[in-house]
C-alpha positions as CSV (number, residue, x, y, z in Angstrom):
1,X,0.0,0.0,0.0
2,X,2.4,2.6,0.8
3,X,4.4,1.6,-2.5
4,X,1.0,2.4,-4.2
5,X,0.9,5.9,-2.5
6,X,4.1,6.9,-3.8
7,X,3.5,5.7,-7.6
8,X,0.2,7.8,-6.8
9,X,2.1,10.7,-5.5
10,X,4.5,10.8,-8.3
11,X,2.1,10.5,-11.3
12,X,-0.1,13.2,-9.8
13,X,3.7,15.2,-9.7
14,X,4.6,14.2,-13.2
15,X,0.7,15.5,-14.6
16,X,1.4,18.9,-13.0
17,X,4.5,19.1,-14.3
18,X,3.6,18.5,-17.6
19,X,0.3,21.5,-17.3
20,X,1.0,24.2,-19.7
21,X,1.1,27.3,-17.2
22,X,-1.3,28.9,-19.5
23,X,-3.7,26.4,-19.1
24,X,-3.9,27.4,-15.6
25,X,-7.0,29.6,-14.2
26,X,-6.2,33.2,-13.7
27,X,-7.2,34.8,-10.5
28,X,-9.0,37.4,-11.8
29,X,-10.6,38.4,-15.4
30,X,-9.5,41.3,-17.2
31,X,-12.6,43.6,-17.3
32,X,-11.0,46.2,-19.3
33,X,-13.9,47.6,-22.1
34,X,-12.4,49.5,-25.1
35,X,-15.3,50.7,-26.8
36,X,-18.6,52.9,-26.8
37,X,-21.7,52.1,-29.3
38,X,-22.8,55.3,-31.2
39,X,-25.3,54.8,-34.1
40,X,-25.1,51.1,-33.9
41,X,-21.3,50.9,-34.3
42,X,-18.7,49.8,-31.8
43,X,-16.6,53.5,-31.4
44,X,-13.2,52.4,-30.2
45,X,-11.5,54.3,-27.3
46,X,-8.6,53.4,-27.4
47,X,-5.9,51.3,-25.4
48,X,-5.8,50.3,-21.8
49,X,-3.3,52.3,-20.2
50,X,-1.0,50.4,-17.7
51,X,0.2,53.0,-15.1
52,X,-3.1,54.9,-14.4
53,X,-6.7,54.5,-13.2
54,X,-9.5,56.7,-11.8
55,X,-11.0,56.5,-8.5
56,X,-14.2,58.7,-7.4
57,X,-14.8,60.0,-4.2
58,X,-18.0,61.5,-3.0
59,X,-17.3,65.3,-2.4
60,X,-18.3,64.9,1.5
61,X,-15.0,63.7,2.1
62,X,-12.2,66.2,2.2
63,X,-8.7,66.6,-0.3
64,X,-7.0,65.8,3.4
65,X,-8.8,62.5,3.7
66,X,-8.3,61.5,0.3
67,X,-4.3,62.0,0.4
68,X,-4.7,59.5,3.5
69,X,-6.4,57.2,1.5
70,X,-4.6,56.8,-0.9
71,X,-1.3,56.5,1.2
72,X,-2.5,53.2,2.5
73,X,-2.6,51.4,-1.0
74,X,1.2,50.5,-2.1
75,X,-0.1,49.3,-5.4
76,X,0.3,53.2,-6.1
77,X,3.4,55.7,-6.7
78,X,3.4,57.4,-3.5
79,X,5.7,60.0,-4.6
80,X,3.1,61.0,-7.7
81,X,1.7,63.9,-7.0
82,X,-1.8,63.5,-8.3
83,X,-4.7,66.1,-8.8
84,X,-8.0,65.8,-7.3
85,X,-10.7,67.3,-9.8
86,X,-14.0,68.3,-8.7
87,X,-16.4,69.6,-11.4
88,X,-19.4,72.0,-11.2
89,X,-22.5,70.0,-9.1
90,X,-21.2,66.5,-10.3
91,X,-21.4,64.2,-6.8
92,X,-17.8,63.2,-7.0
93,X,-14.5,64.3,-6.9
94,X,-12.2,62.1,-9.5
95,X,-8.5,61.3,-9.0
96,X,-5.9,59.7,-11.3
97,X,-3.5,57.8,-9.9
98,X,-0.2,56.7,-11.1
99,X,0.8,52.8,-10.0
100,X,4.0,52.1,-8.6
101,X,4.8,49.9,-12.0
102,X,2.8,48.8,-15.0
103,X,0.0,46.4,-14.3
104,X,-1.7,44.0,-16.4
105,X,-5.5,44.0,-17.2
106,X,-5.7,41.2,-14.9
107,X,-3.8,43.3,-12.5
108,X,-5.4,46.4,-12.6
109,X,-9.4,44.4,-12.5
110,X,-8.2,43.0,-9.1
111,X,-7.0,46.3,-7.5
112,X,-9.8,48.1,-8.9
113,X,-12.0,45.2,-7.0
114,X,-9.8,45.8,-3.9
115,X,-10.6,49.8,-4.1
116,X,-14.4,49.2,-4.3
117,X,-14.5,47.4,-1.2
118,X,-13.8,51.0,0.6
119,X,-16.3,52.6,1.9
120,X,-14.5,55.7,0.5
121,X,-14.3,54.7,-3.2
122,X,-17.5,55.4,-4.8
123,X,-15.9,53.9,-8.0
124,X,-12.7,52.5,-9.7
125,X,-12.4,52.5,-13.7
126,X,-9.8,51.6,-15.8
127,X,-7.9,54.3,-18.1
128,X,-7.0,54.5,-22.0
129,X,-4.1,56.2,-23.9
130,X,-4.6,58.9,-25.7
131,X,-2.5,61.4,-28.0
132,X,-4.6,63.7,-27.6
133,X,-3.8,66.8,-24.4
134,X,-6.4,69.4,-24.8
135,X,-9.5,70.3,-23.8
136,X,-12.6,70.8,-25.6
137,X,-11.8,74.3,-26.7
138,X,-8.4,72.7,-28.2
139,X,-5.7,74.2,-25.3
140,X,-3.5,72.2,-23.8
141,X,-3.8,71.0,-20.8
142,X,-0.6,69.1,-19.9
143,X,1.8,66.9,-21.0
144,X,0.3,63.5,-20.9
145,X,-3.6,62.8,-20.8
146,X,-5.7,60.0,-20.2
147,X,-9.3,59.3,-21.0
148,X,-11.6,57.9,-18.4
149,X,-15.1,57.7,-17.2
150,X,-17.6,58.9,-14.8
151,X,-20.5,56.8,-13.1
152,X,-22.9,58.7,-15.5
153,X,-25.1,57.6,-18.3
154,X,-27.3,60.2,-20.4
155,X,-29.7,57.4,-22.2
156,X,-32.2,58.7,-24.9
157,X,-35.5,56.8,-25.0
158,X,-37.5,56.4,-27.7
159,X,-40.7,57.4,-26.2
160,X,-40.8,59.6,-23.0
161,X,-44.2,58.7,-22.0
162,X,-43.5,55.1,-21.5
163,X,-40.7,54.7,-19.2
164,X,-41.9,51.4,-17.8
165,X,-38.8,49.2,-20.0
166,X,-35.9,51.8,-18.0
167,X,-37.5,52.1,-14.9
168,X,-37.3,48.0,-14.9
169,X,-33.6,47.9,-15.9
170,X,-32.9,51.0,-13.4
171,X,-33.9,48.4,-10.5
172,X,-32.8,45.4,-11.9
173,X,-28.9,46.7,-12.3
174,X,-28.7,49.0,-9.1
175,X,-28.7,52.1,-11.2
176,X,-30.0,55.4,-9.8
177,X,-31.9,58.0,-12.1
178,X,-30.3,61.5,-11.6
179,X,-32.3,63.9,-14.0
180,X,-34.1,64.1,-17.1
181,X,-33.3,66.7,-19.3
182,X,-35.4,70.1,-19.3
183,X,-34.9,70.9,-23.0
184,X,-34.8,67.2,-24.1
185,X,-37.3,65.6,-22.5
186,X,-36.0,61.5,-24.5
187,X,-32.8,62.3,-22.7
188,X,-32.0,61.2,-18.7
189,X,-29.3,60.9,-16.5
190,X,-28.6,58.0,-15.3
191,X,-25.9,56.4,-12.3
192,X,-24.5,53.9,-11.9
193,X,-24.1,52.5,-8.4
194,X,-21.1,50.1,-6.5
195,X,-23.9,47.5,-6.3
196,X,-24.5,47.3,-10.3
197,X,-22.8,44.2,-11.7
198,X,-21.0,46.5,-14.2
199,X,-18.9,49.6,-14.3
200,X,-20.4,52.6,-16.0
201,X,-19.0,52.0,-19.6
202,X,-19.2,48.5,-19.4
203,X,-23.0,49.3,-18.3
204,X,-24.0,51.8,-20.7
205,X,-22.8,49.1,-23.8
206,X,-24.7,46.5,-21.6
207,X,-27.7,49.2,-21.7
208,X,-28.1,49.9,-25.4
209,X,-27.9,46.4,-26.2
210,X,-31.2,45.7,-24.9
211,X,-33.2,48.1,-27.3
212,X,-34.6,49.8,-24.4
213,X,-32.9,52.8,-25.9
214,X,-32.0,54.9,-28.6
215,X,-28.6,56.1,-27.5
216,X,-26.4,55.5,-24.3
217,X,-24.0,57.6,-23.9
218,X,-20.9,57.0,-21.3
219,X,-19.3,60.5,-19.9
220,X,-15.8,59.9,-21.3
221,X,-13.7,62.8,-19.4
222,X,-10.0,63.3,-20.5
223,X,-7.2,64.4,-17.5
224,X,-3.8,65.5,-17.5
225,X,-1.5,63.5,-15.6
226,X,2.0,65.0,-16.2
């Protein structure tokens, strides 16, 4: 018997020696999403950058509180001296941060992961490169950008008096309606909460693939970060 545990022992060995290591499960996914619909066509975004992200932060909590925040996670540079933006009545101030090296997708899903479990971080996205460093009225506005996203959606519905199909997916996915426009009454604002099983671009592509509506437009915000 013990002569059979041992033949047992080594052929199990020998069969995970032989496992291609890329065979092998991953920890975690990547979630990265590179793309936006906009009349029925995949718009592309661009790539995944590898040394930023975005975290938002609801605006009750202090620039003092934040920088002790974000001390306590050594996946970032803590010698990058980052910029916290806060923008007209939006409910969140929004932070790049620089990592302390390059990540991979599968990286950067699980730290964003990590970050939502804080009951600071209203939201974690991903990043994308971009050539592009200035703002919509074409100045410059540093040396590097990247483009990012909020936890908005402005939908358009095809029929503003029946609102029965979105108010369904609202509750189903956790999202929270904000506003519907004054001047275009087919347009809303929607948000998209920690508890939705998506992140806000990966939503709003998740969102006009049902039909529900017309458009779904993800609020793609560009920011310096040298």
């Amino acid at each position: 018997m013990k002569y059979l545990k041992i033949v047992v022992f080594l052929a199990f060995a020998f069969a995970l020696s032989c496992t291609d290591e890329n065979d092998l499960p991953l920890p975690l996914s990547c979630n990265f999403v590179d793309f936006k619909y906009y009349d029925n066509t995949q718009d592309f975004l661009g790539e995944r950058s590898s040394e930023y992200l975005i975290i938002g932060v609801d605006t009750t909590f202090s620039d003092i509180e934040i920088n002790n925040l974000v001390s306590t996670f050594s996946q970032f540079d803590q010698n990058y001296n980052f910029e916290i933006h806060k923008s007209g009545i939006y409910k969140y101030k929004e932070i790049p941060l620089k990592f302390n090296f390059p990540k991979t997708c599968e990286e950067t899903t699980q730290i964003i992961n990590l970050l939502n479990q804080n009951t600071m971080v209203s939201y974690a996205h991903f990043t994308m490169q971009t050539n592009d460093c200035n703002n919509l009225i074409w100045q410059p506005i540093g040396n590097l950008c990247v483009n990012s996203y909020s936890s908005s959606i402005s939908v358009k519905v095809f029929d503003e008096n029946n609102l029965t199909a979105m108010n369904n997916l609202i509750t189903q996915n956790n999202l929270e309606l904000v506003a519907q426009n004054a001047f275009m009454p087919k347009w809303f604002e929607l948000r998209v909460t920690k508890a939705a099983p998506k992140d806000a671009l990966a939503m709003a592509n998740y969102l006009y693939e049902t039909g529900v509506f017309e458009y779904c437009e993800p609020n793609i915000t560009k920011y310096p970060v040298e």
